[in-house]
C-alpha positions as a Markdown table, in Angstrom:
| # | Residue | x | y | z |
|---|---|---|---|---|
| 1 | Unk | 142.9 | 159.1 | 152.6 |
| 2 | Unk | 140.0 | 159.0 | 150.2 |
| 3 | Unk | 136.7 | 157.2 | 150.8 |
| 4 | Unk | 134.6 | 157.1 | 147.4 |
| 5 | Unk | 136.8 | 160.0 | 146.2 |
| 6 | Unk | 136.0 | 162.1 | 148.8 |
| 7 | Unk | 138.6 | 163.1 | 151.8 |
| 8 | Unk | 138.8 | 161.6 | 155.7 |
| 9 | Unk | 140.8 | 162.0 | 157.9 |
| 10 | Unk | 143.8 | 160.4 | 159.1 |
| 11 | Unk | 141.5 | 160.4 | 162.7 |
| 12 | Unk | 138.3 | 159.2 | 160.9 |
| 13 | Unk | 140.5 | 156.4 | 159.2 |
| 14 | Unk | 142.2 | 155.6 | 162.2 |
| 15 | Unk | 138.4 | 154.8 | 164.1 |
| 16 | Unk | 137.2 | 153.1 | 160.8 |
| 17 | Unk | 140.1 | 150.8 | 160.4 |
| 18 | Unk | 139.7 | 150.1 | 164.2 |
| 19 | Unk | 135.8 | 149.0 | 163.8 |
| 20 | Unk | 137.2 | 146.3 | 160.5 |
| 21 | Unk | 139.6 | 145.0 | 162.6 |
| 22 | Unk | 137.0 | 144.4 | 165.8 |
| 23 | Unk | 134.6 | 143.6 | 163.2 |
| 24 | Unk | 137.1 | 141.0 | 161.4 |
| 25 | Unk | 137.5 | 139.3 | 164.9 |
| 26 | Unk | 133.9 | 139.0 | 166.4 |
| 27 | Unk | 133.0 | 137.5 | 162.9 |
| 28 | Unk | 134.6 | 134.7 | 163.8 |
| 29 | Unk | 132.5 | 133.6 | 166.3 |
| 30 | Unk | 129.1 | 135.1 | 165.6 |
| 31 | Unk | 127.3 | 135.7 | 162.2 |
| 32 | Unk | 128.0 | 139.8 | 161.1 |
| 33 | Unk | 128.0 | 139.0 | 157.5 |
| 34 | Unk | 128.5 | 136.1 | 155.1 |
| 35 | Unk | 131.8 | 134.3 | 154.9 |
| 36 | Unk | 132.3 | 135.4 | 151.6 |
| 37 | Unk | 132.6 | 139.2 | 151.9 |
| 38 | Unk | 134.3 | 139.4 | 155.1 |
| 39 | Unk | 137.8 | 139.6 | 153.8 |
| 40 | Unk | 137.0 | 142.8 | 152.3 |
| 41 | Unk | 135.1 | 144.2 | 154.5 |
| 42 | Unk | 136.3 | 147.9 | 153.7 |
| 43 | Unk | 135.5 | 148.4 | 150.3 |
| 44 | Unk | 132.4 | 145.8 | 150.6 |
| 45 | Unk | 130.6 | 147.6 | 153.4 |
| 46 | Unk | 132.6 | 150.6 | 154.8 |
| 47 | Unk | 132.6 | 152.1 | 151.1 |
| 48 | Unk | 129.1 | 151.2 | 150.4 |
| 49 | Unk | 127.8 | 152.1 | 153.8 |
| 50 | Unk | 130.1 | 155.8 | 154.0 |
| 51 | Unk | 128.0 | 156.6 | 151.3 |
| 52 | Unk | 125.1 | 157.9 | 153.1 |
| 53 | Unk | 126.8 | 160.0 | 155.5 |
| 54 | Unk | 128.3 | 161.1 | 152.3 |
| 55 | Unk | 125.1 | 162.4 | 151.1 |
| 56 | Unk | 124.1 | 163.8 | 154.5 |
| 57 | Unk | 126.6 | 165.0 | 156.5 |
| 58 | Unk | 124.8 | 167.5 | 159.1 |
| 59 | Unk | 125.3 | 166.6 | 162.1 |
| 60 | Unk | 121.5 | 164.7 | 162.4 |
| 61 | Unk | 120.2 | 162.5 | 164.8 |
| 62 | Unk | 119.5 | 159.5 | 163.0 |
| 63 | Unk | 117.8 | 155.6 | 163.6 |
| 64 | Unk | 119.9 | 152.5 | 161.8 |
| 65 | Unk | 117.4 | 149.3 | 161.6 |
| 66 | Unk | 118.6 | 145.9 | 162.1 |
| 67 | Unk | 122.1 | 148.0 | 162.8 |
| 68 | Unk | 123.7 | 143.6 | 162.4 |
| 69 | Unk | 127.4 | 144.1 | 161.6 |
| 70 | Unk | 127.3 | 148.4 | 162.2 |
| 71 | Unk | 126.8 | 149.1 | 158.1 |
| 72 | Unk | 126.1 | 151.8 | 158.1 |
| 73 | Unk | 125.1 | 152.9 | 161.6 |
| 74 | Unk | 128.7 | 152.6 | 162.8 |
| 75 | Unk | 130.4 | 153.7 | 160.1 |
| 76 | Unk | 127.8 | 156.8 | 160.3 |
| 77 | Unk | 128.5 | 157.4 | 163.8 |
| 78 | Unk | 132.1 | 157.4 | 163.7 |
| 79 | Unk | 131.9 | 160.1 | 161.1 |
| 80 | Unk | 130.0 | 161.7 | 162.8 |
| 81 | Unk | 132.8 | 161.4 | 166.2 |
| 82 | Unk | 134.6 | 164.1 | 163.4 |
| 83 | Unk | 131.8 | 166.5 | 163.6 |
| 84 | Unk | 130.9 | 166.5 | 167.5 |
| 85 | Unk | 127.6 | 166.6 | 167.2 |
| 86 | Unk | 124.7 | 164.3 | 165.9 |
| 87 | Unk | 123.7 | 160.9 | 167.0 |
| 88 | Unk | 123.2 | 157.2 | 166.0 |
| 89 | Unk | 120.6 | 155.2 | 167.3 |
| 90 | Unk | 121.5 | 151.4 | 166.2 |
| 91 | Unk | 118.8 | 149.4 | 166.9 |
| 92 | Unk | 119.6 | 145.4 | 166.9 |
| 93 | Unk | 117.5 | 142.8 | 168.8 |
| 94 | Unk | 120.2 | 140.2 | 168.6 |
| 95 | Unk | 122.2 | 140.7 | 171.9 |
| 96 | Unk | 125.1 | 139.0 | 171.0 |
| 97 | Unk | 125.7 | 141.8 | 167.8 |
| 98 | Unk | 124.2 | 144.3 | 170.3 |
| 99 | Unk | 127.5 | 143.5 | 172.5 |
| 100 | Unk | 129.8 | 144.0 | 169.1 |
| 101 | Unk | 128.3 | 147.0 | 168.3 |
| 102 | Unk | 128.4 | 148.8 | 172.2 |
| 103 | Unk | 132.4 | 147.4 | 171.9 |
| 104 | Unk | 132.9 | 149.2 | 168.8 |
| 105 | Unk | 131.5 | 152.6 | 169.7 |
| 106 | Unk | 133.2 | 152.4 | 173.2 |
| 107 | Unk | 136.7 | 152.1 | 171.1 |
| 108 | Unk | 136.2 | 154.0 | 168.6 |
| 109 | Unk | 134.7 | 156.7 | 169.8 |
| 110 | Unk | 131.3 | 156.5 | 167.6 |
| 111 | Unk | 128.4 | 158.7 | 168.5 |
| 112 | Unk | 125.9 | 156.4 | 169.0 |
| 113 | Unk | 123.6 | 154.3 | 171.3 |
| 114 | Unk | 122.8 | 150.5 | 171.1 |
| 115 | Unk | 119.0 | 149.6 | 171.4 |
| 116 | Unk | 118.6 | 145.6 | 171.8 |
| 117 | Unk | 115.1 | 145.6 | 171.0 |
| 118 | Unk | 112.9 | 144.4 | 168.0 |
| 119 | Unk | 112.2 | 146.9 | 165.5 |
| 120 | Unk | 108.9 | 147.5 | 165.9 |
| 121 | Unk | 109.6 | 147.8 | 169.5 |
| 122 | Unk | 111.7 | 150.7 | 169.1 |
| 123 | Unk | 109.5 | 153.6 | 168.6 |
| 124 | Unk | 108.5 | 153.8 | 172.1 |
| 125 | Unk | 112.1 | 153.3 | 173.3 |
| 126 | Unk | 113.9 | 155.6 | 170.8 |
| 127 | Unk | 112.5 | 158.9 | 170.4 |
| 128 | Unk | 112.2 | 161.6 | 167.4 |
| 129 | Unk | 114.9 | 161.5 | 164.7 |
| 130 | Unk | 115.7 | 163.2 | 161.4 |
| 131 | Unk | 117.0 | 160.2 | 159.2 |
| 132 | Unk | 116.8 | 156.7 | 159.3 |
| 133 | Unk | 119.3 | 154.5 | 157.8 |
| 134 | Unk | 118.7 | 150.2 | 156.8 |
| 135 | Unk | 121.2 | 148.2 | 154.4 |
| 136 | Unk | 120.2 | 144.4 | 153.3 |
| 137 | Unk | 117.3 | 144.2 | 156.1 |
| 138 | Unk | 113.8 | 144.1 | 154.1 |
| 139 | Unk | 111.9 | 144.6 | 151.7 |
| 140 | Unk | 111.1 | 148.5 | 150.9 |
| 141 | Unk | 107.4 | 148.2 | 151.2 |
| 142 | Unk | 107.9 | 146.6 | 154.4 |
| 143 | Unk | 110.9 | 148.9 | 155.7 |
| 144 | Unk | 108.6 | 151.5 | 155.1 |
| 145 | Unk | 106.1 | 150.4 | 157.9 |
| 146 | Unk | 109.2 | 150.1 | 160.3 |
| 147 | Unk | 109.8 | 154.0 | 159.2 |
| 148 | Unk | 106.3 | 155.2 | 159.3 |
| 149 | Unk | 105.7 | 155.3 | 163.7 |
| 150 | Unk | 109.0 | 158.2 | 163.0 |
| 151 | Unk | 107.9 | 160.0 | 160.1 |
| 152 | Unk | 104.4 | 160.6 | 161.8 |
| 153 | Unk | 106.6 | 162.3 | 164.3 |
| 154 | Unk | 108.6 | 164.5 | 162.6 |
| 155 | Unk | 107.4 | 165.1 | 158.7 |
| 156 | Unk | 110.6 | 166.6 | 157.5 |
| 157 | Unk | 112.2 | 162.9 | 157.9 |
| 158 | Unk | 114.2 | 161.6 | 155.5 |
| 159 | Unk | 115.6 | 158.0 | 155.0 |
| 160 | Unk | 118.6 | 156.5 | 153.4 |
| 161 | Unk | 117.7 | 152.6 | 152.4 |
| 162 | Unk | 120.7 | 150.9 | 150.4 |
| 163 | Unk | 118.9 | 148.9 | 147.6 |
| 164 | Unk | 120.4 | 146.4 | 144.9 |
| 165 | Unk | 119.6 | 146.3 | 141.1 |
| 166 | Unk | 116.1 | 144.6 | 141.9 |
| 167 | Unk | 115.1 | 148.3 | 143.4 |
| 168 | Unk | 112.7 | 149.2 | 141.3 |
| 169 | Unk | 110.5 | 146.0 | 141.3 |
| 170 | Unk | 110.3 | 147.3 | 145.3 |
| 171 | Unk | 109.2 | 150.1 | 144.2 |
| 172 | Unk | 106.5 | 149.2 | 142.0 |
| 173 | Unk | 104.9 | 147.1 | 145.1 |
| 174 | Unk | 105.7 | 150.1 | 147.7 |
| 175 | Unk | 103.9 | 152.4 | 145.6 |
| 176 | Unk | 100.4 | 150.1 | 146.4 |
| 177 | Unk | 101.0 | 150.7 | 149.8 |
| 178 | Unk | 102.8 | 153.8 | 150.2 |
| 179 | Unk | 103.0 | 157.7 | 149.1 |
| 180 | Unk | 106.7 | 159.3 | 149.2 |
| 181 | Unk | 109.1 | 161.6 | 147.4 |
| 182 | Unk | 112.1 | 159.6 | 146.1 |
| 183 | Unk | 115.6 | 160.8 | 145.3 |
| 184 | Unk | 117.7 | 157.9 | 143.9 |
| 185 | Unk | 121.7 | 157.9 | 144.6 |
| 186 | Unk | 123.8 | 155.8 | 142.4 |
| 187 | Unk | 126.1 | 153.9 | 144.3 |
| 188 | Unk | 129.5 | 154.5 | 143.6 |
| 189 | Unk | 130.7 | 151.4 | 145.4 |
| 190 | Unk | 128.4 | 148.4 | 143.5 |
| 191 | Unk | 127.0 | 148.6 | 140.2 |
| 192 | Unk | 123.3 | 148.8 | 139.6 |
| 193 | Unk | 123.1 | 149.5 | 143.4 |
| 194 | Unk | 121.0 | 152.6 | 144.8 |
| 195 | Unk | 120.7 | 154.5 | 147.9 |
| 196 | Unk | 116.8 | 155.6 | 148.2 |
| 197 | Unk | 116.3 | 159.0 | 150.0 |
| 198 | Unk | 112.3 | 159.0 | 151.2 |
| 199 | Unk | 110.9 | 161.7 | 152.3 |
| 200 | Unk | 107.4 | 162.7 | 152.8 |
| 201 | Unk | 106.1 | 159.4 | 153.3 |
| 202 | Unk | 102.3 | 158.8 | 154.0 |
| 203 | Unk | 100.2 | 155.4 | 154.0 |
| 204 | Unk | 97.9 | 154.8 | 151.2 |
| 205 | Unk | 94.5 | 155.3 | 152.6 |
């Protein structure tokens, strides 16, 4: 099949369509995303969120914030079940979509680890990484904070943020705060939507 004109695999589809159908179900009883996009969940948020394995696709160690409903954290780590290597840490203080998220990577096979923790909680628990991944969680000044305690670590980090058409208002106010290098990915799923790449990121003094 083809996933934002690039090929997967009958396998990778197989896992993917696996995680809409559990996803589909738990929705039903707990909040994963809003009413009105669940019915197309695969080109909504498997689409959108394939995107940034799309752009990196070593197999990486990587940190999803506020991992909520798996985009993109699961849908990274099931492509990543392709390559047999690399990692997804999804971190997700809400237990109830900490239990939907272990169920999906125990069935489909996903490399990747839940963490039912607060974000800024997680640094101690999770440890080095080379990307970190967030889709609809925060502001960008403010994700940047939750990004900073990992960057310090390891300076070659690079993170993937998801970012709608108000993007460059956020980063206007980042830039008060913050010092990066930017690489901006036009989403081929919504229009006027963004993936950020941020890399050499360092607090204003």
């Amino acid at each position: 099949m083809q996933l934002n004109g690039r090929r997967v695999s009958r396998e990778t589809q197989g896992r993917l369509e696996h995680f809409v159908t559990l996803f589909q179900k738990w929705a039903r009883s707990i909040n994963l995303t809003a009413p009105s996009t669940l019915d197309d969940a695969w080109s909504r948020h498997v689409a959108d969120s394939a995107q940034i394995f799309q752009i990196q696709s070593a197999p990486l160690t990587w940190i999803d914030l506020g991992s909520g409903g798996g985009f993109p954290g699961i849908v990274t780590a099931i492509m990543l079940a392709e390559l047999e290597g690399g990692w997804v840490h999804l971190v997700e203080s809400n237990h109830k979509k900490a239990a939907f998220l272990r169920t999906v990577l125990r069935e489909t096979g996903g490399r990747g680890t839940v963490h039912a923790v607060r974000i800024e909680d997680a640094p101690s628990i999770v440890g080095d990484c080379d990307c970190v991944s967030a889709r609809a969680l925060a502001d960008l000044e403010r994700l940047l904070g939750y990004i900073e305690p990992w960057s310090k670590r390891n300076v070659a980090l690079r993170a993937y943020l998801h970012k709608g058409r108000d993007y460059r208002r956020e980063l206007d106010k980042a830039h008060g705060s913050w010092r990066f290098d930017l690489l901006e990915h036009k989403s081929a799923v919504e229009q006027d939507s963004v993936i950020l790449e941020i890399f050499n990121l360092q607090r204003v003094a």
